[in-house]
matplotlib code that plots the C-alpha trace (Angstrom):
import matplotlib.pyplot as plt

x = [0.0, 1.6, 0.6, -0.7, -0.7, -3.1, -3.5, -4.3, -5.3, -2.5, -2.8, 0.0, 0.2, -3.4, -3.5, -6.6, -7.0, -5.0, -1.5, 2.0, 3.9, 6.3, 8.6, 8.5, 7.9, 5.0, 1.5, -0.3, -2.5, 0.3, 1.7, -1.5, -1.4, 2.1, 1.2, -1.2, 1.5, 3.9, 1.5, 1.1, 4.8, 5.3, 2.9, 3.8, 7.7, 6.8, 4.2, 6.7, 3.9, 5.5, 3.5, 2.8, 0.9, -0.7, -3.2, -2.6, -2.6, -0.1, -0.5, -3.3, -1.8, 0.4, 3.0, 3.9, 6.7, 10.0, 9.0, 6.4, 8.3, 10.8, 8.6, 6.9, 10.0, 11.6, 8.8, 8.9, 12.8, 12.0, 10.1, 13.0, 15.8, 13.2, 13.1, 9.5, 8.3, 6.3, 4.0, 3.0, 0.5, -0.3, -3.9, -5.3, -3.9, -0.5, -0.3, 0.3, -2.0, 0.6, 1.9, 5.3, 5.0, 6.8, 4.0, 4.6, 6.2, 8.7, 12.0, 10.6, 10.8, 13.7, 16.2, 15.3, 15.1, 15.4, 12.2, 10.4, 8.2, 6.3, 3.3, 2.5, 1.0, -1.5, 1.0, 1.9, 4.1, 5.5, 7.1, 10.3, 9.5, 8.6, 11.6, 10.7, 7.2, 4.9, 2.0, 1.1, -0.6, -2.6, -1.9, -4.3, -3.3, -5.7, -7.2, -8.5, -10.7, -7.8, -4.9, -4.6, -7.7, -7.4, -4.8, -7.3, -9.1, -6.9, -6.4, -9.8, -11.4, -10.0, -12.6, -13.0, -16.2, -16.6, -17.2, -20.1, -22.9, -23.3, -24.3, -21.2, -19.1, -21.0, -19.8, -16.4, -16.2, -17.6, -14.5, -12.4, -13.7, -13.2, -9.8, -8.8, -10.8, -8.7, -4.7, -6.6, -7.4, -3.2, -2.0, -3.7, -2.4, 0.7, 0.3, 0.7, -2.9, -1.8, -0.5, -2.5, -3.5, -4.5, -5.7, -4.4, -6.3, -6.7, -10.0, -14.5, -16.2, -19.9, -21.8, -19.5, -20.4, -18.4, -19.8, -19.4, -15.8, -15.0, -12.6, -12.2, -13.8, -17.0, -17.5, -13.8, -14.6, -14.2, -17.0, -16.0, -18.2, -18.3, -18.3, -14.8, -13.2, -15.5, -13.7, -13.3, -10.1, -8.6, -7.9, -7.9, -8.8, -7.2, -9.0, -8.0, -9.3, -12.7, -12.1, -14.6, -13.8, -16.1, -16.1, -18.0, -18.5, -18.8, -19.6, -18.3, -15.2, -13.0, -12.5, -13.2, -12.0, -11.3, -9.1, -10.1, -8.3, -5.8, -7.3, -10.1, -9.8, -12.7, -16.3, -17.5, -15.9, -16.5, -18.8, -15.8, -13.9, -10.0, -7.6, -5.9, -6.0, -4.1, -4.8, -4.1, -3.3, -3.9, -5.1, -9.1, -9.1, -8.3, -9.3, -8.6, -9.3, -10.0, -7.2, -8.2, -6.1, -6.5, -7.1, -8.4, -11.7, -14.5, -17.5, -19.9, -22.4, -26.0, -27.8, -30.7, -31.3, -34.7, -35.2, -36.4, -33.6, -31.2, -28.6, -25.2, -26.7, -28.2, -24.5, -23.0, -25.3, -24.4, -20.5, -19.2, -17.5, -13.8, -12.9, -14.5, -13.4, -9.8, -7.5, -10.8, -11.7, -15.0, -17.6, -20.4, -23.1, -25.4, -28.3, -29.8, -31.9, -29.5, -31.7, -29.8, -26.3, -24.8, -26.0, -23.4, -20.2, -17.6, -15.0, -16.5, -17.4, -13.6, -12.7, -14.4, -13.0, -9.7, -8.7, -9.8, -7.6, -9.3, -12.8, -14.4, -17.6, -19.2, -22.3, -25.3, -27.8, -31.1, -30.4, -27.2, -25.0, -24.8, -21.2, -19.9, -16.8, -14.0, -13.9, -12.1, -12.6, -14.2, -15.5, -14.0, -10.7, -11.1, -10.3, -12.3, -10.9, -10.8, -14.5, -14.9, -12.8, -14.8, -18.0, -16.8, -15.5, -18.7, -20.5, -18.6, -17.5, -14.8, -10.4, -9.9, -12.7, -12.1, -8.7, -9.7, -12.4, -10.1, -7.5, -10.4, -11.5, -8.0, -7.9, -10.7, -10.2, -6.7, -8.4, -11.2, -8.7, -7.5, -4.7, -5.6, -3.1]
y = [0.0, 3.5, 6.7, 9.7, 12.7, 14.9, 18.9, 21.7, 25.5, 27.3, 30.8, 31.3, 34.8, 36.1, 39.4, 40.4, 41.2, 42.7, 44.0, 43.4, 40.7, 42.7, 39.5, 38.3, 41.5, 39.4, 40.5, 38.8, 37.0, 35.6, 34.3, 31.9, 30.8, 29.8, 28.1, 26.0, 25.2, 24.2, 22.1, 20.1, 19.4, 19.0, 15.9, 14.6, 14.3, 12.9, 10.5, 9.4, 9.3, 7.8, 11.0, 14.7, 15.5, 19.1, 19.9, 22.8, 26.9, 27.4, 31.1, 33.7, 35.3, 33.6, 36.1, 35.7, 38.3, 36.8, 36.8, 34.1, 32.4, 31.9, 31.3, 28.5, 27.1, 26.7, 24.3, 22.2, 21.8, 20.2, 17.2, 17.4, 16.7, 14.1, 12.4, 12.4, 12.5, 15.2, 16.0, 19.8, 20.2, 23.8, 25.6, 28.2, 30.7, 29.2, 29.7, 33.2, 34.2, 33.3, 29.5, 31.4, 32.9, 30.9, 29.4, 30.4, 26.8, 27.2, 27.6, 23.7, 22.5, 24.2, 23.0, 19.8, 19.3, 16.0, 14.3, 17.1, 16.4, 19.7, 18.3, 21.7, 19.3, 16.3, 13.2, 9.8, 9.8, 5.5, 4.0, 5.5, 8.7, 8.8, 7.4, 3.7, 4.0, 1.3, 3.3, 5.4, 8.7, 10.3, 14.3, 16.9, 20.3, 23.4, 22.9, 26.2, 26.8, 28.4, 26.3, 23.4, 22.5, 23.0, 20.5, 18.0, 17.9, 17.5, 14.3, 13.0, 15.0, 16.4, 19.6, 22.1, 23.9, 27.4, 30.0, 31.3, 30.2, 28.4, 24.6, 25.3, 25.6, 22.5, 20.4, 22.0, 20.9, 17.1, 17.1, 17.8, 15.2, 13.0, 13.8, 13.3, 9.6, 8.7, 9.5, 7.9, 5.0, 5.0, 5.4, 2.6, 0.5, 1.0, 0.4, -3.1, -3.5, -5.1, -1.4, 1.3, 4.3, 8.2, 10.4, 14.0, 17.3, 20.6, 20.8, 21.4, 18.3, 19.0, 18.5, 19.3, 22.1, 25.8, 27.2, 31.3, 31.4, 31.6, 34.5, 34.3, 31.3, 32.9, 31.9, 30.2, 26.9, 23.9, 21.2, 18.1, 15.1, 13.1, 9.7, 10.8, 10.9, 8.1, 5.4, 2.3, 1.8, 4.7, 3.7, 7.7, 10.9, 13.8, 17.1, 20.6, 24.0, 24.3, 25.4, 23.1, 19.7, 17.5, 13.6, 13.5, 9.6, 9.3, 5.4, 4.2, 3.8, 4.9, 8.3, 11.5, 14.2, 18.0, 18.8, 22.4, 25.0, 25.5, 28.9, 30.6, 33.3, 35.4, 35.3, 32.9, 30.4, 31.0, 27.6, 25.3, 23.4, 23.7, 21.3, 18.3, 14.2, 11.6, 8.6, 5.0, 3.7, -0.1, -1.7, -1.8, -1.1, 2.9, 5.0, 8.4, 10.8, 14.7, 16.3, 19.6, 22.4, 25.1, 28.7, 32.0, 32.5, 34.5, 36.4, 38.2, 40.2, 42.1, 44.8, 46.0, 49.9, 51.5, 55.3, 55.2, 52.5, 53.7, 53.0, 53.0, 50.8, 48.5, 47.9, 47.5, 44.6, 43.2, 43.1, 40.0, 40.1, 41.4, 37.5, 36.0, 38.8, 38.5, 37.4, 36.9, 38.3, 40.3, 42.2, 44.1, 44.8, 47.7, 48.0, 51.6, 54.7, 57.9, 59.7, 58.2, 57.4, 60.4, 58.3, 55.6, 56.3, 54.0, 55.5, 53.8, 50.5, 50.3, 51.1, 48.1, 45.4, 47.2, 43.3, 41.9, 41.0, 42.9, 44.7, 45.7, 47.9, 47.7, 50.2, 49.8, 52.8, 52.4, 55.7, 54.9, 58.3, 58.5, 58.6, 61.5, 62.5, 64.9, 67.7, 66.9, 63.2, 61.3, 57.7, 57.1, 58.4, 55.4, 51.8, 49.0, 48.2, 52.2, 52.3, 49.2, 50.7, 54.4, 52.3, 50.2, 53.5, 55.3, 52.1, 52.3, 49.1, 48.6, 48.5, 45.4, 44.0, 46.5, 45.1, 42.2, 42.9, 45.1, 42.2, 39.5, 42.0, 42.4, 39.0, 38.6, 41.7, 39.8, 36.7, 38.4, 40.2, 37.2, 36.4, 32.9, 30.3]
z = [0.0, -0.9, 1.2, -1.1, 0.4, -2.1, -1.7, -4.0, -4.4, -2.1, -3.4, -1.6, -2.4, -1.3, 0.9, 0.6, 4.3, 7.0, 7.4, 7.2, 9.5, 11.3, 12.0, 8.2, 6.3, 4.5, 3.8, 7.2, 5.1, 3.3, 6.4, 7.3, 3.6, 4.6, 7.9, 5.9, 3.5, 6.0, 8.3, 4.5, 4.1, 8.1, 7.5, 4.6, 6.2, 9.2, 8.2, 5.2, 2.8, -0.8, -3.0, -2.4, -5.1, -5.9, -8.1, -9.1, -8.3, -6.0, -6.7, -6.7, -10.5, -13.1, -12.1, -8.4, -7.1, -6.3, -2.5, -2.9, -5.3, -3.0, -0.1, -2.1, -3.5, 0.4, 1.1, -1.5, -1.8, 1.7, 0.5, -2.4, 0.4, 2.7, -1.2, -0.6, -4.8, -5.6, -8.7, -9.5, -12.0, -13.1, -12.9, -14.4, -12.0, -12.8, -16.5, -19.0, -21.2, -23.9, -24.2, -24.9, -21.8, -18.5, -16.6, -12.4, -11.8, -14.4, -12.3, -10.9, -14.3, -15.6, -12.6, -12.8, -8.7, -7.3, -7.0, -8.0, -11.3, -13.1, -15.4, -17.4, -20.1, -20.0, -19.9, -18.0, -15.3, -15.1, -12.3, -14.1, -13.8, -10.5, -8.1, -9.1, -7.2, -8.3, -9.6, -12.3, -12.7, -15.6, -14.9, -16.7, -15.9, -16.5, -20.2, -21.8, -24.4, -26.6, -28.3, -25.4, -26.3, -30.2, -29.3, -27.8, -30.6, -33.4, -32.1, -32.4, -35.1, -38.1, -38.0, -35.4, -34.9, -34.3, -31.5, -32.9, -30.1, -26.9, -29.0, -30.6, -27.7, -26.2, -29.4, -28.5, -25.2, -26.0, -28.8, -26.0, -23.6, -26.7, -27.4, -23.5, -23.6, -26.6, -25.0, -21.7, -23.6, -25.1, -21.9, -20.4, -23.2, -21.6, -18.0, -16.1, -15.2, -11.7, -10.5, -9.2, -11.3, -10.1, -12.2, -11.0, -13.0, -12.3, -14.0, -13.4, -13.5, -14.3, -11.1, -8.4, -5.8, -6.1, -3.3, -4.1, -5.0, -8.7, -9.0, -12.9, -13.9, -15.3, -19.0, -19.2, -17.5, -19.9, -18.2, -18.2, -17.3, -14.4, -16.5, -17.9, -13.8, -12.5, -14.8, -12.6, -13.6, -11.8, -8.1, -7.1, -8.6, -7.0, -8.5, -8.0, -9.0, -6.9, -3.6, -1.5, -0.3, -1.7, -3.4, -6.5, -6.6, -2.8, -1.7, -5.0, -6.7, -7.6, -4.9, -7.3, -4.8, -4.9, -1.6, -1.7, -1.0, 2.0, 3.3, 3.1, 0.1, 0.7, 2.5, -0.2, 1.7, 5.1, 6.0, 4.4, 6.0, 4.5, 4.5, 2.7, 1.8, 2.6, 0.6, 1.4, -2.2, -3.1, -6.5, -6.5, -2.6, -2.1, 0.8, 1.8, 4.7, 4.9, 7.3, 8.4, 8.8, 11.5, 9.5, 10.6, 11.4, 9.4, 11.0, 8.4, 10.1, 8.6, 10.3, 8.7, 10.2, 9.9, 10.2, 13.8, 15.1, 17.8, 15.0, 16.8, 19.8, 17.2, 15.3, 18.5, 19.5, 16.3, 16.8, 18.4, 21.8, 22.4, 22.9, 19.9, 17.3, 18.3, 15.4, 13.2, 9.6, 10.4, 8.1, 9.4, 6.1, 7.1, 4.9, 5.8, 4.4, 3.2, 6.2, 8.9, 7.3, 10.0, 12.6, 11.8, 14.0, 12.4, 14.3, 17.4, 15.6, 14.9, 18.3, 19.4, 17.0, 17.4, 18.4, 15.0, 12.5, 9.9, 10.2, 7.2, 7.8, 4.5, 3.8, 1.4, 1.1, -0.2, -2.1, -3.6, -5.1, -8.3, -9.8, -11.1, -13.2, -12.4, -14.7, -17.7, -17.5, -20.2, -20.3, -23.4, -22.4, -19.8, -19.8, -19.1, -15.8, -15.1, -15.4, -13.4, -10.3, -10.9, -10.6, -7.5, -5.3, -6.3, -4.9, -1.9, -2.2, 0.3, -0.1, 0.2, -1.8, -4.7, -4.9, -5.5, -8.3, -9.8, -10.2, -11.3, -14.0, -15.1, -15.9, -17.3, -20.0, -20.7, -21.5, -23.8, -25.4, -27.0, -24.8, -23.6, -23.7]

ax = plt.figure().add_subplot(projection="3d")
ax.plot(x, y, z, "-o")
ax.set_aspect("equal")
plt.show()
């Protein structure tokens, strides 16, 4: 029996919330990304599992600053030097918008590191290629719906259909599925049926749960279907990509399981559970267990203020105690009329989640203001993602979330630009 240890989603580089660690000089936020990260390798050294392997986006961008590149790259030249194997796939947070471009794991690849393997392309990884382990594994790493999955398709089909509408893009996404079922059917030509096989993909597999967290997904997802994963002949399926644990053939077999992410990234996700798998690898007999990791805590609050509320003794209510807001994320929503907005003291609020690791007090008017210009500005002097901030401010929409949006659109205009890989 080998020992799998399965993880994916890091985002190691997400500081969407709070400060700067005085004692690392990294964003805070970065910092319990880190802790996560470390408790992962911490486990997989000690418990001497045979396999670390990740599924994909260990970064929030496909072009992580040299400080998280290094931070990321200390932890897994760890497992290199405990000559634990490790296989990297690459997802689509990992990967430039052009296939010339270096994708975030490159330096992995290109240094050829002990026992470290990089799959940036679908392929099969053979006892061979990974330390003499006797097991195979079928890695997918993020498939768009630009040249990787031209690719994909030139392999089954000898035309491509177009763009034009949404049946189109159905077809295009079947030919895909089809083209992946054929090089799954070559590699398992190849294997020696008495060994186990994982299939490892940073991928959406039509029916599985997203929760609210998407970040730049919308419209750029390539389904693919649950009958392509569920194959009997796999003995695990390690999925990355959606940030919710969850097993999408749960009671049968083979396991189809996304880890989810190691930290919570936003709000979205503040009912899941985070963490990582460790899988107990045998021909026709797998199991795995969910290890949970310890991560900060969320609180999102409502208050709903009418025009005859006591308002600041009705927010204060609200907020949790001094204890239970200490080192926690915390959002307070007020939904109010214009008429008593002066009534909100958010001076005080903050005064008394001054122990929080973040407060965010985010407001919403029934009588929202409508955005004006600067003199001498001009919509069409603006760009997209211009616009998009102007629109968020006059919203009041808050820092730290702005940020963020600003950064999702960003990425999205890339990739409608034509600059998918």
């Amino acid at each position: 029996m080998l020992k799998i240890l399965h993880f994916a989603d890091a985002h190691i580089d997400m500081a969407n919330y709070g400060q700067h660690d005085p004692k690392t000089g990294l964003p805070s936020r970065v910092v319990d990304f880190l802790n996560s990260l470390d408790n992962i390798i911490e486990t997989a050294i000690t418990q001497k599992v045979d396999l670390v392997l990740f599924a994909g986006d260990a970064y929030r961008d496909r072009s992580p600053a040299p400080t998280f590149q290094r931070e990321w790259d200390k932890r897994v030249v760890k497992l290199s030097k405990a000559g634990i194997e490790t296989l990297l796939l690459t997802g689509n947070h990992d990967i430039a918008p052009s296939a010339l471009r270096a994708h975030a794991l490159q330096e992995m690849e290109t240094l050829e590191i002990p026992h470290i393997h990089v799959a940036s392309n679908t392929r099969l990884f053979t006892p061979e290629d990974l330390g003499g382990l006797p097991l195979y594994v079928i890695a997918v790493p993020w498939i768009t719906r630009g040249k990787t999955a031209e690719n994909l398709i030139n392999q089954s089909v000898d035309t491509q259909p177009t763009d034009s509408d949404a049946g189109n893009q159905n077809k295009r996404d079947a030919l895909v599925t089809i083209g992946l079922q054929d090089i799954f059917e070559d590699y398992f030509s190849r294997m020696d049926p008495g060994l186990p096989i994982i299939l490892a993909a940073h991928a959406s597999i039509e029916g599985a749960q997203y929760g609210q967290e998407r970040l730049i997904t919308v419209g750029k997802d390539l389904i693919l279907p649950p009958s392509l994963v569920r194959d009997p002949r796999f003995d695990y399926v390690a999925l990355g990509h959606i940030h919710k644990f969850q097993d999408l053939n749960l009671n049968s077999y083979p396991p189809v399981v996304y880890s989810g992410s190691i930290e919570r990234v936003d709000f979205g996700e503040i009912s899941e559970d985070k963490g990582f798998v460790l899988v107990d690898l045998k021909k026709d007999q797998t199991t795995y267990k969910f290890q949970q990791l310890p991560t900060r805590r969320f609180i999102d609050l409502k208050v709903f203020l009418e025009i005859d509320d006591p308002v600041l003794d009705k927010l204060v209510r609200a907020l949790p105690s001094e204890k239970d807001a200490a080192d926690a994320i915390v959002r307070l929503s007020v939904f109010y009329p214009k008429a008593v907005e002066t009534q909100i003291d958010e001076a005080e609020l903050r005064r008394r989640m001054k122990g929080a690791f973040q407060f965010t007090l985010a407001k919403h008017t029934d009588n929202p203001i409508r955005a004006r210009l600067s003199e001498g500005q001009e919509t069409s002097l603006m760009t997209p993602a211009e616009l998009l901030d102007f629109y968020w401010r006059s919203n009041n929409t808050d820092d730290a979330e702005r940020a963020r949006l600003v950064a999702m659109a960003k990425l999205l205009i890339d990739e409608a630009n034509g600059l998918e890989a």
